[in-house]
Phi, psi and omega in degrees: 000138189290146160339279202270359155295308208308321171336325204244318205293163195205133179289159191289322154335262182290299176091019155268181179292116158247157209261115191280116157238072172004305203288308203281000168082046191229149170255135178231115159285091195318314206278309185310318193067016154274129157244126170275123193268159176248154179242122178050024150099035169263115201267133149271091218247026209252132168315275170327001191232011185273180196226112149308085170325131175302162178287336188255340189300122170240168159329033232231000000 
């Protein structure tokens, strides 16, 4: 994932800060509690396509 996208990029939601997690290839948005998947270094930034954390799913 490029840096300075990680920089820039914000959830589409909320309009926070999301946390890049490299193994599963995802942008996580805390308040939301959504990962936004990236496909071929592509950040998918679509509600509908994100994935809801579990309550126990934790952060880091």
């Amino acid at each position: 994932m490029d840096a300075k996208l990680l920089d820039i990029l914000v959830c589409p939601l909320c309009k926070g800060p999301l946390v890049y997690l490299k193994e599963a290839q995802e942008l996580v948005c805390k308040a939301d509690r959504l990962a936004f998947p990236i496909r071929d270094g592509i950040p998918v930034m679509l509600e509908d396509e994100a994935r809801r954390l579990a309550e126990t799913e934790e952060i880091r």
